[in-house]
N, C-alpha and C positions, 0 to 999 in steps of 0.2 A: 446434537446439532447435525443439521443434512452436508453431506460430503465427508464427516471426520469419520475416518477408518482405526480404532484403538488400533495402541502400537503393541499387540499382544501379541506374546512369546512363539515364533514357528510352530514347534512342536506342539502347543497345547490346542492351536487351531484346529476345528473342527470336535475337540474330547466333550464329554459329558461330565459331569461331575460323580463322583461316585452314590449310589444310593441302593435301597432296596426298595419297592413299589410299599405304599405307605397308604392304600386306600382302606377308606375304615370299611371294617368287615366285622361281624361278630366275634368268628372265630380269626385270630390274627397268630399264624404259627410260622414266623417268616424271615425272623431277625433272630432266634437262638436268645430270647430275653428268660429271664424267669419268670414265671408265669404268677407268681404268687406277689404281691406288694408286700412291706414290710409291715410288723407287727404295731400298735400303738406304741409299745412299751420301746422301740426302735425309733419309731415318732417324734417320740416325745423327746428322748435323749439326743436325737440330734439335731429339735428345735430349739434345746435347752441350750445346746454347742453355739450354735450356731448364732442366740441372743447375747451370749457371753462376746464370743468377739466379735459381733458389730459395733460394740464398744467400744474398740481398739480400730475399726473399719479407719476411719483417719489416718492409721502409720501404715505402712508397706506390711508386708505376712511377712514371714519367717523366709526367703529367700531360697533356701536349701532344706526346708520341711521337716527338720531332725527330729520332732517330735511325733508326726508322722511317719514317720521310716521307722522310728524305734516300734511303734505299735505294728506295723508289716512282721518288723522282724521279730515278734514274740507271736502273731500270728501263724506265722510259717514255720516256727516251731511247733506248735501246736497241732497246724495241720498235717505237718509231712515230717517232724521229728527230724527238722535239720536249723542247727543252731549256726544263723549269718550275721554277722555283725553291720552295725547301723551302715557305718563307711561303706559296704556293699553292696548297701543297696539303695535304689534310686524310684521317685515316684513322680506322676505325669497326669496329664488330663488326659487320663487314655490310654489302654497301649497303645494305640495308634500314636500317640505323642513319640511313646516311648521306639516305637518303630521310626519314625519319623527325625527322632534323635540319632538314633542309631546309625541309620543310612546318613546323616548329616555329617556325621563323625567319623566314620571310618568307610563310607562311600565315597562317592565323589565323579568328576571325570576323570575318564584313564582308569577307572577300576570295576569290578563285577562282583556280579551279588548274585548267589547261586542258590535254588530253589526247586523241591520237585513238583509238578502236577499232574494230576488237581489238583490245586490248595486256594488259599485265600487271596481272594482277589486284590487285594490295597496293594499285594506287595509293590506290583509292577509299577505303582504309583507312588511310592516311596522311592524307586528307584530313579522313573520320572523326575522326580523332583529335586533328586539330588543329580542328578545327571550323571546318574550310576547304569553302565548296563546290567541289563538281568539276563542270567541264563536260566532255564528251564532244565530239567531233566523228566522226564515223565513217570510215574508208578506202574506199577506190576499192574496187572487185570482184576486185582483184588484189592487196590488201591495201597497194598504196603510201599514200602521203597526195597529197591533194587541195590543192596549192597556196596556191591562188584563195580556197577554201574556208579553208584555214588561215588565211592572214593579215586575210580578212574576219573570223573566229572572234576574234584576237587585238587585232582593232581596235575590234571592238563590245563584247566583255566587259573589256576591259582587267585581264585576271586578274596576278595577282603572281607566276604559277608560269606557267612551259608545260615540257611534259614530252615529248620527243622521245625516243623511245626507237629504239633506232637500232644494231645489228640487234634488231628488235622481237619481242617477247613474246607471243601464239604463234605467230608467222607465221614469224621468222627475216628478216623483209624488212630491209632498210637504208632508210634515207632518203639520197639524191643532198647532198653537202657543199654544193653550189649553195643544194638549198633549203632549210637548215639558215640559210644565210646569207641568206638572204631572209628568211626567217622571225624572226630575229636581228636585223636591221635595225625591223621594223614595231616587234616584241616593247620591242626599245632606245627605240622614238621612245614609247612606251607606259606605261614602265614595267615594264616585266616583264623578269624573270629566266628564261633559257632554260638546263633542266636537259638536257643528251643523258647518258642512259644507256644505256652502252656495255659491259655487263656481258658480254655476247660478243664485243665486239670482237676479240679475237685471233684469230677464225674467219672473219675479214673475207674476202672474196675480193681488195679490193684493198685493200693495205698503206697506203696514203697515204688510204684515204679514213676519218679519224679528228678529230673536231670539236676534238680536241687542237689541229689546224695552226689554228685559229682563236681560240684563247683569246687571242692577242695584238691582232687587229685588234678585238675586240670585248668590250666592260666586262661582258658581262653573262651568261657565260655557263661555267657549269658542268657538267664531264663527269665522272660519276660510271660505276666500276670495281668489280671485286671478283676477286680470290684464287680464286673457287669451280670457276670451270669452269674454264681456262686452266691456272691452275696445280693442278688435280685438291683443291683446298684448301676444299672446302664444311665440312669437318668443324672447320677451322681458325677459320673466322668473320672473314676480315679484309676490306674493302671502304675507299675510299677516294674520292677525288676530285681533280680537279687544275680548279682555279678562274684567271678571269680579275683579279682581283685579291686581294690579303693581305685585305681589307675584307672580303669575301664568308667567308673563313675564322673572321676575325673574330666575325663576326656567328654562325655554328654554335657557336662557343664559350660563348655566350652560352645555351644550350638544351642542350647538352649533361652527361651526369649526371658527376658526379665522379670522376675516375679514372677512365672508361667503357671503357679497353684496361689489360687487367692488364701486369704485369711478364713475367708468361709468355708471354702473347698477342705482344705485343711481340718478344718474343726468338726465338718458334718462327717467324713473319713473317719477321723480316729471315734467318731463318736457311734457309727456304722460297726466297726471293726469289735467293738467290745460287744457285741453281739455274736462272736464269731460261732460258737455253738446252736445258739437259733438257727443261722444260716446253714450249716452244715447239716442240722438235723432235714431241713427242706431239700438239701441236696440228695439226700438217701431217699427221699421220698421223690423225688424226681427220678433220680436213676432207677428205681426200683417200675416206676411206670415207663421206661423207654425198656428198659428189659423184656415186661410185656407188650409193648407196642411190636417191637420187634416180633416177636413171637407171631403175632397177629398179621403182621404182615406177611410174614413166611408163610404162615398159615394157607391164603389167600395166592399162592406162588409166585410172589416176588422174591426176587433179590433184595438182602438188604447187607449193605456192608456193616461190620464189627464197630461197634462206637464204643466210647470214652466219651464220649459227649454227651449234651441235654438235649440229639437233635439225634435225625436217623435220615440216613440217605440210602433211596431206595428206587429201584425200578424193574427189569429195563422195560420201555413202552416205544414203539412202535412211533407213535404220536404223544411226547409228553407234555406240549401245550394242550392238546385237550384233554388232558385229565388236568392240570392244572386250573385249565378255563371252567373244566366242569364243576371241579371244587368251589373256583371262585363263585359260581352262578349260585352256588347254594348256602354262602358265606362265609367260604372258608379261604383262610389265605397260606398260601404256601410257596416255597421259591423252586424258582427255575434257575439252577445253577449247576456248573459243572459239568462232566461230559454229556452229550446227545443221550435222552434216551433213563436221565434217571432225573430226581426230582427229593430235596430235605424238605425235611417236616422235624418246625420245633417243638419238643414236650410243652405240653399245657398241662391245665387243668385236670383231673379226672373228667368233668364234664365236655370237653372241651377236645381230648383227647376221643371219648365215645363220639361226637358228633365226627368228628374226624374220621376214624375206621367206616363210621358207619357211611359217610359221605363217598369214601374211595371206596367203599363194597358195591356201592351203586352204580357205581363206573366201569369198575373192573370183572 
């Protein structure tokens, strides 16, 4: 109706909503998805789940998902050979849920949520949302973190949050488990809760380096997951966490919306989950094609920073909207994120992957 002005919130006046440009393109390498769909045999099993309980669709789901949780935590045994018990761990529609918990719970106003970049864009909007301030710290030239720099950052802000993301968002870099536990220590004697989000983890180059092996020596530290890339499951929405105590779990419950994983959600998950060796065998076979890609790109003399990821970031260009643009013209989609001058590109297909190289050969 003409003259009513919504009574929308100061702050959010004027923002965009978060997104990644989403124009269909052949090649679509843009969002860090798995490139591969699931198998029939994966299909079927969690059309099979998922027929069973809409049966039951008439009563409320399972509330707290403990049948779900238990299937995480025999998973994560599996993949990273660290035994977490159910109580520890917590599952969401999303990490983004589980981020979004997070900051609800132990954010707030009056408190800070500390972070280095480059990295992943939501945070800031997590913190938005909670009316948490965020501090920034910036990364080395080669996109690692700064030490020195980190734990002086965590000793003078004393923030309630630090947010290691770890292979990082858009770089692909890792942070060293050393100084995970350094930063863990200062963060402990501080007050502050250390989130590693580990949502590429399973494209690790090294299997053992996962802040999982540390949730027992340390009270404070929570490693959040997700379903999307690894197991090809973006469409699914399932993200979790595995925490250093029940308490921490506890407290998420506390901000979380009612019934927030349906009875289907639930069901198509653990029905996904016992798949967990298909999925990983496509993960070697992704990792194994960004190894090359990389290579290919050096080749060619770009820069390309160190990934753990399904994704490679790369540049520096002079102008990297128009290699972007140029990619797009010939239908490839790729993102423009991060500092000035560089540009990710998510592993695809074999196919998919050639038309790519071959795309940026033409430009470059």
């Amino acid at each position: 109706m003409s003259g009513f002005e919504l009574p929308l919130r100061r702050d959010l006046v004027g923002q965009k909503p978060y997104g990644a440009p989403d124009d269909y393109v052949p090649v679509r390498l843009n969002v860090n998805e798995n490139p591969y769909p699931p198998s029939d045999a994966v299909v079927a099993a969690i059309s099979q789940a998922v027929a069973v309980a809409a049966h039951g669709i008439n009563r409320y789901p399972d509330r707290d998902a403990v049948d779900l949780r238990a299937a995480l935590a025999t998973y994560l045994d599996v993949e990273s050979g660290v035994k977490i018990n159910v109580e520890r761990i917590w599952a969401a529609n999303g990490s983004n849920e589980i981020m979004a918990q997070l900051f609800g719970a132990f954010g707030g106003p009056g408190t800070q949520a500390l972070t280095f970049d480059p990295t992943y864009s939501m945070y800031p909007e997590y913190a938005r949302d909670s009316f948490t301030t965020m501090v920034t710290v910036p990364r080395r030239n080669d996109f690692t973190i700064d030490l020195a720099a980190a734990i002086k950052a965590v000793t003078e802000c004393k923030p309630n949050l630090v947010i290691l993301t770890s292979p990082n968002n858009p770089t692909g870099t890792s942070i060293m488990l050393t100084e995970i536990e350094e930063i863990s220590k200062v963060a402990q004697a501080n007050g502050a809760l250390i989130v590693v989000d580990e949502a590429y983890a399973e494209f690790r180059s090294d299997r053992s380096a996962t802040a999982l092996t540390l949730l027992d020596s340390y009270p404070n530290i929570v490693v959040s997951r997700t379903m999307s890339k690894a197991f090809g499951y973006a469409g699914g929405r399932l993200g979790y966490c595995a925490t250093s105590s029940s308490e921490i779990v506890q407290a998420l419950k506390l901000v979380r919306l009612p019934y927030h994983l349906s009875a289907i959600s639930q069901a198509a998950a653990i029905a996904a989950l016992s798949f967990a060796s298909e999925s990983l065998d496509r993960v070697a076979q992704i990792t194994d094609a960004r190894n090359q890609m990389a290579g290919e790109l050096a080749d060619m003399g770009l820069r390309v920073a160190q990934s753990d990821a399904n994704f490679l970031f790369f540049g520096e260009f002079a102008d990297r909207h128009a290699i972007w643009k140029g990619l797009f013209e010939q239908g490839i989609l790729i993102r423009e994120t991060g500092p000035s001058g560089w540009l990710r590109v998510s592993i695809g297909t074999a196919s998919e992957n050639e038309l790519f190289l071959d795309g940026l050969k033409a430009l470059v």
